[in-house]
N, C-alpha and C positions, 0 to 999 in steps of 0.2 A: 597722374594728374587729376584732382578735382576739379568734376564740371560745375562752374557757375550759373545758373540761369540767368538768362539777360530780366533787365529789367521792367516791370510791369507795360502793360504798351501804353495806354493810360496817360501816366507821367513823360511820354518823348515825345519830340519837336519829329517833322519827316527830316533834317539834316538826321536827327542821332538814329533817328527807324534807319534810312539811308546808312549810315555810317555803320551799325549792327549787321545791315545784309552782307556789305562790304567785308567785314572780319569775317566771315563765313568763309573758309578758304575749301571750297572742294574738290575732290580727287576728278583729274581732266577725264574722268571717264570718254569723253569724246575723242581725246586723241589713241586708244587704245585700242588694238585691236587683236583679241586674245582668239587662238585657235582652238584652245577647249571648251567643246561646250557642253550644257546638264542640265541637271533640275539640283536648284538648292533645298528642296524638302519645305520650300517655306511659302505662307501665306498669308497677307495682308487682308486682316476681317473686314465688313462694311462698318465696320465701328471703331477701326484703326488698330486692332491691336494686331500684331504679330505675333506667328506662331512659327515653331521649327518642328517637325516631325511631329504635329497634331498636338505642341506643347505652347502657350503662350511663352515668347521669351522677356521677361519681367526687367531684364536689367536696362531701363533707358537708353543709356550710354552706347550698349551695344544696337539698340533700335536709331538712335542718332549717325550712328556711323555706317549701315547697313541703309540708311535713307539716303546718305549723300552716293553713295554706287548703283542707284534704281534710276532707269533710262526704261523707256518705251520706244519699241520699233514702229517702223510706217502701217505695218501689221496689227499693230492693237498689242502686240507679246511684249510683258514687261521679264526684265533685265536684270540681274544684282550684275554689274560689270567692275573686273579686276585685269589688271595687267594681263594676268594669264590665264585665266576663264572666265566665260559667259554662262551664266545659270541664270535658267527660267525660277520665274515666280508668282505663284499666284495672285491676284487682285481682283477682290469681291465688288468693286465698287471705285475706291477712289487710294491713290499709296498715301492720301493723308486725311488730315482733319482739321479743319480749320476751326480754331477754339475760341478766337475774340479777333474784335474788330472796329479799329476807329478812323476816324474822321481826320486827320490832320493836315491841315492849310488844305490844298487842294488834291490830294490823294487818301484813299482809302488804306489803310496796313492792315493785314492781316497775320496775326500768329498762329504758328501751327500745332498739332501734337507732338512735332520733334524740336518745338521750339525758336526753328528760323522764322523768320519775318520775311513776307513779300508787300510788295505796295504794286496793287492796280494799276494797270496801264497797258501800253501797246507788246512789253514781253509778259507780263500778266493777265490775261484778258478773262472777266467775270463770264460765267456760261451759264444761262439758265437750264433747266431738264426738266423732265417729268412731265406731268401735266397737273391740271388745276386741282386736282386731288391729293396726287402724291407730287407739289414741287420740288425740285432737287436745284440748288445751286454752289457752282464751283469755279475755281480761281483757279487759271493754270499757274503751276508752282517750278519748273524744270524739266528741257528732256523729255518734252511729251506727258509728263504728271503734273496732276492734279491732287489739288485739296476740296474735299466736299467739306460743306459750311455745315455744321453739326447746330442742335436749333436753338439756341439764343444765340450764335455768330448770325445765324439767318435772321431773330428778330435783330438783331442791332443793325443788320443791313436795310432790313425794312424800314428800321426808325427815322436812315439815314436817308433812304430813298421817300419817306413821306414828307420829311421837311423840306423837300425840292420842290415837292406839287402832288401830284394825284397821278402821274404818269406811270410811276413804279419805276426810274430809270435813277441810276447813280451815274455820277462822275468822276472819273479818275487820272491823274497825270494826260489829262487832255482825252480822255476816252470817255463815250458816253456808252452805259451798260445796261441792258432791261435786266429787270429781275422777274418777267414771265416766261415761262415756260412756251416752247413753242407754239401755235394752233396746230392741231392735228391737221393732216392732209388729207 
């Protein structure tokens, strides 16, 4: 079967964003509970790309499918989960990339490097990092992962948090988000 990419985020309404996340049909990785467990040999760079055995794996499709089986434990330890093994997997940073980001009616949508679409809110919640030097900010996206906002997703979120005011805060599906980074303690 050829994958279609959805279409540009740009041109949809949140009904059709909305309706996009909806055909996402993912594997229940939560109802499974597989007694083998490993290391898949694999690792997720700070820059998104996946690698197997110290190789980047180039084929999308296979990066597509290998995103919907990534769960993180209460532990911080991410997951590729299958019916019948649990294999550990490296994660430099974040299991994605959030690569564009718009405004539509009253939530924020974000697309990722694997393509799905999340919209801001209380099962997506925006998280600022870093500090005022190195800011970091990120969308929980499933399962305990997250997408870091790669930097014009971050300038588009800035553009969108400055036409609110001077606060540096966005809003989304009823949530209000800063986009600073913690103060140090």
């Amino acid at each position: 079967m050829v994958y279609t990419p959805p279409p540009e985020l740009a041109g949809l309404s949140l009904a059709q964003i909305a309706e996009q996340v909806e055909a996402r049909k993912l594997p229940p990785v939560e109802r499974w509970t597989p007694q083998d467990e490993g290391d898949s040999g694999m690792r997720i760079a700070a820059d998104g790309t996946w690698y197997h055995d110290g190789s980047p794996i180039r084929r999308e499709a296979m990066v597509r499918a290998f995103s919907g089986l990534l769960t993180r434990d209460e532990n911080g330890a991410y997951w590729l989960v299958t019916p019948f093994q649990k294999l550990s997997i490296e994660v430099e940073d974040a299991c994605f990339i959030a690569t564009d980001c718009r405004l539509v009616e009253d939530g924020i949508a974000f697309r990722l490097n694997t393509d799905d679409l999340v919209v801001a809110g209380p099962d997506h919640a925006i998280r600022a990092a870093g500090d005022a030097e190195a800011p970091a900010l990120y969308v929980h996206v499933r399962r305990g992962c997250e997408a870091r906002l790669n930097r014009s997703t971050y300038e588009q979120l800035a553009e969108i948090a400055l036409a609110r005011g001077q606060d540096w805060t966005v809003m989304s599906g009823g949530e209000t988000y800063s986009l600073l980074p913690p103060a140090p303690e």
